[in-house]
C-alpha positions, 0 to 999 in steps of 0.5 A: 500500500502507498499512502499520498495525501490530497487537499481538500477545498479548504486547504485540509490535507486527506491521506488515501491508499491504494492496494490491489490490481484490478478495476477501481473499486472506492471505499467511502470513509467511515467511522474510525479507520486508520491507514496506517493501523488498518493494514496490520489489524486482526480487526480489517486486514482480511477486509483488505485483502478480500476486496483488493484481491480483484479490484484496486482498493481506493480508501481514505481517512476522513478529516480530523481522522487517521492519518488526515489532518486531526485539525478540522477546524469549526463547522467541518462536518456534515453530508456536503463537506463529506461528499466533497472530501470523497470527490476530493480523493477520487480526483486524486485518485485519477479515476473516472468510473468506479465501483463505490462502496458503503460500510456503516457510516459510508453507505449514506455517503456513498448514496449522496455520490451517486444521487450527485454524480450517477455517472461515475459510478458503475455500481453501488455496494452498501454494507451494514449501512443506514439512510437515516441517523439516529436522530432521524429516527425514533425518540429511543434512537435519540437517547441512545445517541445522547448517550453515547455522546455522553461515554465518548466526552468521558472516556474516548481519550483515556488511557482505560478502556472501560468506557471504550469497550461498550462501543468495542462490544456494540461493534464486535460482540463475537471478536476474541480478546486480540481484536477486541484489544485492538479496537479498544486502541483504535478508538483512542488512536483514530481521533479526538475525543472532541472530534469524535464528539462532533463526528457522532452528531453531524452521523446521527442528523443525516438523512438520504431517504429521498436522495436514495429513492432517486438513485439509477444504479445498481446496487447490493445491500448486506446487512447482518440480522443482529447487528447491534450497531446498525439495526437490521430494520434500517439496512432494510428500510435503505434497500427498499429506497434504493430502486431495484436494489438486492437486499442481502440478510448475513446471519451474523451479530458483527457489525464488523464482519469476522474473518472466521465467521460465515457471514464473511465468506458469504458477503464476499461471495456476493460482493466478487460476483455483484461486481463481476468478477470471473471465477477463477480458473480451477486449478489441476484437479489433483492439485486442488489450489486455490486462485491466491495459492496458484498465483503465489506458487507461479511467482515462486516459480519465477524465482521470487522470494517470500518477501518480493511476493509479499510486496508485489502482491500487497500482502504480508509475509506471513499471508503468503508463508500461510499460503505457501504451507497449504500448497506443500500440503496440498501437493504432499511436499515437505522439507527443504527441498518443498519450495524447489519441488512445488515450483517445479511442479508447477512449470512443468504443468503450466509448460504442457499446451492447453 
């Protein structure tokens, strides 16, 4: 991943990353992220990985976030200073036409891209997303909002987590110790408590019901039944504004979506094939590879190291020592004498004619 910055309209500075090969696929921001931690976290990386596996993976800290500018000055939030942040990266960027996608806070975002610019965008993916904030919705909805401002002045910027955790087990209820730890850190390390604060807020009076409603892309909608976060009626009510839109139900409670969990799987699955992506071609039927581990193998082949492959492929070392290992198992190789034997293997089939 390489990490530039772009100006905003009013001189603010927004750090974006691009990962993967593949058609452009834009990432609208959402609530705390961090470019830098994101990449390395037991929290996003997989999120990373998948959907930069086929497509370029365009995302950015929002303002007063991450690595952007933490200064956002005053009045610096809201739907038209956030949909012209995004059109501030995508310029940036260099892409013309693109494949954008909404997570939680992002999907309203995203929706007001499209409403504004219907003809750069190809598709519309929308995950764990709402239309309407808390404030826009019902008298309960408002008071846990209040509340939870009330958590994020107290304990957002100190050292112990305890106030913290509640936001971690709203957002990960089934995440281990590590990716709840993690979490915890994330919050601190993403922004200011002041910040965070006047993020909540302008999130909880957002409204884009009717600028969904008049919405002519295609568009896939997942949300997970027992999200605590974002309520399952709320990614329905956005699906149903949303003209033509496939609505997808994830059995799951994460509002941030697992490695190790089915829903993952299933809503990568969906998302590959709502974008087009083509199937992998299989891999000979003895050897059973799957499309990453043939596509390691044949740079192993080429002479490339752990560490080359890592970097041409945008991963990490471990990632492709993990994968390298279920090739040697797969192919019944071990020893020193493995890597040599794989990659021999693998030239000498790819050498036949088709």
């Amino acid at each position: 991943m390489h990490v530039e910055f772009a100006p905003a309209s009013d001189g603010l500075r927004l750090a974006y990353g691009v990962t993967g090969s593949g058609p452009p696929l834009v990432k609208a921001a959402n609530w705390m992220t961090n470019l830098e931690h994101d990449w390395g976290s037991p929290v996003w990386r997989h999120w990373l990985e998948g959907l930069g596996e086929h497509h370029t993976l365009i995302r950015y800290d929002e303002r007063g976030c991450g690595l952007s500018d933490r200064d956002a000055g005053d009045g610096a939030f809201g739907l038209e200073r956030w949909v012209a942040d995004l059109e501030t990266v995508v310029a940036a960027a260099g892409v013309d036409r693109f494949a954008l996608l909404g997570v939680s806070q992002g999907a309203a975002l995203a929706i007001a891209y499209a409403a504004r610019h219907p003809e750069r965008v190809s598709r519309l993916v929308l995950y764990g997303g709402y239309a309407r904030g808390l404030a826009r919705r019902d008298a309960a909805a408002r008071e846990r909002a209040e509340l939870l401002v009330s958590l994020i002045r107290l304990g957002w910027g100190q050292p112990n987590a305890a106030f913290r955790r509640l936001f971690t087990m709203l957002y990960l209820p089934g995440g281990t110790p590590e990716q709840m730890a993690w979490f915890d850190d994330l919050q601190r390390h993403s922004t200011s408590p002041e910040t965070a604060v006047r993020i909540w807020q302008a999130r909880g009076e957002l409204d884009v019901l009717g600028l969904a409603a008049g919405l002519d892309v295609p568009a896939l909608v997942l949300h997970a039944r027992d999200d605590a976060v974002v309520p399952f009626a709320e990614g329905r009510l956005m699906a149903g504004a949303i003209p033509g839109a496939r609505f997808v139900p994830l059995e799951g409670h994460n509002h941030i979506l697992l490695a190790d969990e089915p829903a993952w799987g299933t809503m990568l699955a969906e998302v590959h094939g709502f974008l087009g992506v083509e199937a992998t071609p299989p891999a000979p039927a003895a050897w059973g590879l799957s499309g990453r581990e043939q596509q390691i193998l044949g740079l192993v082949a080429q002479g490339l190291s752990n560490e080359e492959i890592a970097a041409d492929l945008v991963l990490s070392v471990r990632t492709v020592e993990r994968h390298l290992a279920n090739v040697y198992g797969k192919l019944r190789l071990s020893g020193r004498s493995a890597r040599a034997a794989a990659a021999a293997r693998y030239a000498q089939e790819t050498a036949r004619p088709a």
